[in-house]
C-alpha positions in Angstrom: -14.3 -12.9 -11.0 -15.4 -11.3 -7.4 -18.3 -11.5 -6.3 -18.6 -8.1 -6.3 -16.9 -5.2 -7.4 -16.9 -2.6 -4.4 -18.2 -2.9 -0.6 -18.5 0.0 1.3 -18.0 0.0 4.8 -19.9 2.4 7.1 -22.6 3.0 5.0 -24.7 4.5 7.8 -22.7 7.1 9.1 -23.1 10.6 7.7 -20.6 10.5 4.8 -21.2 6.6 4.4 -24.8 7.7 3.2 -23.4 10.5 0.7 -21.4 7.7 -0.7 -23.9 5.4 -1.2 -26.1 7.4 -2.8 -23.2 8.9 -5.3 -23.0 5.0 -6.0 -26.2 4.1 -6.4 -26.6 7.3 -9.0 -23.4 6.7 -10.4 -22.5 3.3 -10.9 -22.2 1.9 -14.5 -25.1 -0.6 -14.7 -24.9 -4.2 -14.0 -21.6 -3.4 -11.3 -22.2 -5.3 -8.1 -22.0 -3.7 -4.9 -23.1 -4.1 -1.5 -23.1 -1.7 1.7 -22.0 -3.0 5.1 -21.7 -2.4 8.7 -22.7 -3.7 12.1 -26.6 -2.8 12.3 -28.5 -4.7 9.5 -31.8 -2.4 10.8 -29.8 0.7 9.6 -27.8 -0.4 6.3 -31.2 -1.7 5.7 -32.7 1.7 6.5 -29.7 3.2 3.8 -30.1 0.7 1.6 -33.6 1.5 1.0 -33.7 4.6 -0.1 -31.1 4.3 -2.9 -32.0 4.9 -6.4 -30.3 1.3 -6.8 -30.3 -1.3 -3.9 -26.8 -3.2 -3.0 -26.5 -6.0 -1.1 -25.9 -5.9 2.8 -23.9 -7.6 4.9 -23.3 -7.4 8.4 -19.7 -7.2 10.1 -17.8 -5.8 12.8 -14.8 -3.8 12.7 -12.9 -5.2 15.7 -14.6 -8.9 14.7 -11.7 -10.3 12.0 -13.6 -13.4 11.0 -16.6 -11.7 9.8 -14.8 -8.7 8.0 -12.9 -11.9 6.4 -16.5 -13.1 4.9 -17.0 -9.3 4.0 -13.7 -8.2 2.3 -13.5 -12.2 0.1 -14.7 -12.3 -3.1 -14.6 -8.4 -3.2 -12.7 -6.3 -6.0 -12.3 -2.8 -3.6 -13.2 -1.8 0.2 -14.3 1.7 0.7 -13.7 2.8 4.2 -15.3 5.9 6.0 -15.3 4.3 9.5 -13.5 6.8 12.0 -11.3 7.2 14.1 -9.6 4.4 11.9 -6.8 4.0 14.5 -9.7 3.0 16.7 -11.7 1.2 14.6 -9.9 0.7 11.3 -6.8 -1.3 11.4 -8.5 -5.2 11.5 -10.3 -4.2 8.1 -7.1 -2.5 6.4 -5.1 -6.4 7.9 -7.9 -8.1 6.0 -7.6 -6.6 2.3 -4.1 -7.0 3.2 -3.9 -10.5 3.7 -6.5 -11.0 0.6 -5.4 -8.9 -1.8 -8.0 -6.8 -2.0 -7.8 -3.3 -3.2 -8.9 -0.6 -0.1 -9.1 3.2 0.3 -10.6 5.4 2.8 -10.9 8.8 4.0 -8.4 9.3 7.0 -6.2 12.3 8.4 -4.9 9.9 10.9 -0.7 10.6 9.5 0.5 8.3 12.7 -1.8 5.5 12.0 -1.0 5.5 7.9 2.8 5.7 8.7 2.0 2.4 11.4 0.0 0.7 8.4 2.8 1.5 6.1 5.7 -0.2 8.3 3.9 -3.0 9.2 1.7 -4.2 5.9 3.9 -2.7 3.3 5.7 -6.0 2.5 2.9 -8.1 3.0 0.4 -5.7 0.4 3.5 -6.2 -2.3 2.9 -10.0 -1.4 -1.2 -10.5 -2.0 -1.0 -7.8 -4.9 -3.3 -5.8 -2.1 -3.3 -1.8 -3.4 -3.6 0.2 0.3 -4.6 3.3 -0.7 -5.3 6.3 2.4 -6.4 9.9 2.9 -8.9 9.4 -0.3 -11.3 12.1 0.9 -10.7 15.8 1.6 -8.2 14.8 3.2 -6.4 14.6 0.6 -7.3 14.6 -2.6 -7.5 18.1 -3.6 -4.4 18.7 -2.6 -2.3 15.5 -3.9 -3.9 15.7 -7.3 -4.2 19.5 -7.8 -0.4 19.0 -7.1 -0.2 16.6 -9.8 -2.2 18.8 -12.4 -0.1 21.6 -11.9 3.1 19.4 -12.5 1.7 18.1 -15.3 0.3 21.5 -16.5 3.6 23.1 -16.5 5.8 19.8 -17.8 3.2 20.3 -20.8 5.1 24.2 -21.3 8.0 22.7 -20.7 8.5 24.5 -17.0 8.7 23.0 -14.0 6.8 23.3 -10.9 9.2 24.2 -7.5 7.5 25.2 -5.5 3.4 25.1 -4.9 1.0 26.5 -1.9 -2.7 25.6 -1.0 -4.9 29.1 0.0 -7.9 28.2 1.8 -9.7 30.8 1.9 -13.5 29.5 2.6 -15.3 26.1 2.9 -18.8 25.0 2.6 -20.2 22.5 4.7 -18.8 21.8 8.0 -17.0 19.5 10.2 -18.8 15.6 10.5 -19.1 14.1 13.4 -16.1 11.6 12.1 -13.5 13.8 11.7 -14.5 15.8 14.9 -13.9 12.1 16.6 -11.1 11.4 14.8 -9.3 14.9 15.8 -9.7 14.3 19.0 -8.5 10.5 19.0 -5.7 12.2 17.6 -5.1 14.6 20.3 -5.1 12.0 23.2 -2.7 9.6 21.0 -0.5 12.5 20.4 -0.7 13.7 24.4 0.8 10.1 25.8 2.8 8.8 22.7 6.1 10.6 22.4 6.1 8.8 18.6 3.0 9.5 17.3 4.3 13.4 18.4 7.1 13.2 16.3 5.5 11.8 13.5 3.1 14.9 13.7 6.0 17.4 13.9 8.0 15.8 10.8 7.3 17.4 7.4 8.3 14.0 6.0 6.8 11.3 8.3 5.2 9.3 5.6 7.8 9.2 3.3 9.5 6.0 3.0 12.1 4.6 4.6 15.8 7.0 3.7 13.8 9.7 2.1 12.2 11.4 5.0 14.2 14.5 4.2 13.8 17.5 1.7 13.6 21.3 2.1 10.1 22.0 3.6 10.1 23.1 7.3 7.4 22.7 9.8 3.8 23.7 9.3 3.0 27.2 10.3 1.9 27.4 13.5 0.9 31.1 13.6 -0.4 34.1 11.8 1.6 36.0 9.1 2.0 38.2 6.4 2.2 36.0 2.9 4.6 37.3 1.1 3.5 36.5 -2.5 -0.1 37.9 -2.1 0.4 40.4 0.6 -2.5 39.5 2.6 -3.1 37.6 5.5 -2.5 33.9 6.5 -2.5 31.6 9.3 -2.4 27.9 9.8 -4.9 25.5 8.1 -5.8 22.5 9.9 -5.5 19.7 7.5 -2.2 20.8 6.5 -0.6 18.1 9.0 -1.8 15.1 7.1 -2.4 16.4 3.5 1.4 18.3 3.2 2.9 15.1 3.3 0.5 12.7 1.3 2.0 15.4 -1.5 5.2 14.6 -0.4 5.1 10.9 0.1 3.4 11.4 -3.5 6.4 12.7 -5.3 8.6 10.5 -3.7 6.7 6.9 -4.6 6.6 8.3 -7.9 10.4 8.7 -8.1 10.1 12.5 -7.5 8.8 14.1 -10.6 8.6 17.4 -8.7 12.0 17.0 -8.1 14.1 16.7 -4.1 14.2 20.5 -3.7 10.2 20.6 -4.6 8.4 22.2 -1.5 4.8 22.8 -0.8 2.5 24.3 1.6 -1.1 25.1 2.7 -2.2 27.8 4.7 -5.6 29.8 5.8 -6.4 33.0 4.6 -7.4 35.5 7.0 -10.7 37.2 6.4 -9.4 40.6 7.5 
């Protein structure tokens, strides 16, 4: 048995701390947990004011041996560290190596594509379950895919085709991801690759599948055809359009080759 069931890493940071506390109200009773990061004062701080207190432990991300003493003995790794091309790669080579389950919240489609060439084989290996873009980015998206599919399989109709309307949001853009966009940027500004991974509607397919019917994102505004009103692009749509599609095709496309999809931004006038 491991001992314990769930660390989550980055506890202080702004969506670390709505984490926590979802886990600390949440959690079925008796589960052991534990919060970690680099400054014992703030986990401390975090851990504190939970309705239940985890354990802490202290790490750093660039620091392998001590994520090492973190990630053994532990069922699942939570991530919400960003940029995670700048500061999450050691962790994700950790759980790797130990076979420990890991998610996390990235939009970072060049960096999952690296993680995916390089740790694949060695995650089959350890039994390690690598598991990305668990946030807004992009579950909405890959599993309101899914329920639609499954929605429509139940009628005995298929679904060929699906779009994403975005048409407001509440709350607002975290610190994180306003890092990790730009990170982005300036990888994407002096690496010809991570361009081209951007630009590809199927970069994180695997290996001989990177192909299907769906064209680039849209990169201006238009008239939507199918409600008439409208639309322009939506800025998640580079990382969460193909989690979908790497989605239907590590599934053994149930969605079928010809299945495209889409998300766009509605225009308020």
């Amino acid at each position: 048995m491991p001992a314990r069931e769930l660390v989550l890493w980055g506890a202080t940071g702004f969506t670390g701390r709505l984490v926590a506390e979802y886990v600390a109200s949440n959690a079925p009773p008796g589960m052991r947990w534990a919060i970690a990061g680099r400054d014992r004062t703030r986990l401390e701080r975090v851990r504190d004011g939970l309705a239940r207190r985890p354990e802490v432990l202290v790490a750093d991300a660039h620091d392998r041996p001590s994520l090492d003493a973190v990630v053994r003995g532990t069922r699942v790794v939570a991530s919400t560290v960003g940029p995670f091309a700048r500061h999450g790669t050691p962790l994700v080579e950790s759980c790797v190596e130990h076979g420990v389950a890991y998610a996390d919240i990235t939009g970072e489609p060049d960096w999952i594509r690296d993680n995916v060439d390089r740790l694949h084989a060695r995650a089959e290996a350890t039994g390690a379950r690598i598991v990305h873009a668990c946030g807004f980015d992009s579950i909405p998206s890959d599993l309101g895919v899914l329920v639609l599919h499954d929605h429509l399989s139940g009628q005995g109709r298929r679904l060929a085709r699906a779009r994403l309307y975005v048409e407001r949001m509440r709350g607002r853009f975290s610190g994180g991801t306003i890092a990790s966009m730009l990170d982005l940027l300036e990888r994407a500004s002096r690496d010809r690759a991570v361009r081209r991974v951007l630009a590809d509607p199927y970069a994180l397919n695997p290996a001989g599948e990177r192909h299907g019917p769906d064209a680039p994102d849209l990169r201006g505004a238009r008239r939507d055809a199918d409600t008439g009103r409208s639309v322009a692009p939506f800025v998640m749509a580079a990382i969460n359009t193909r989690i979908v599609r790497r989605s239907n095709a590590l599934l053994g496309w149930p969605y079928g080759r010809d299945f495209r999809y889409d998300e766009v931004a509605v225009a308020s006038g």
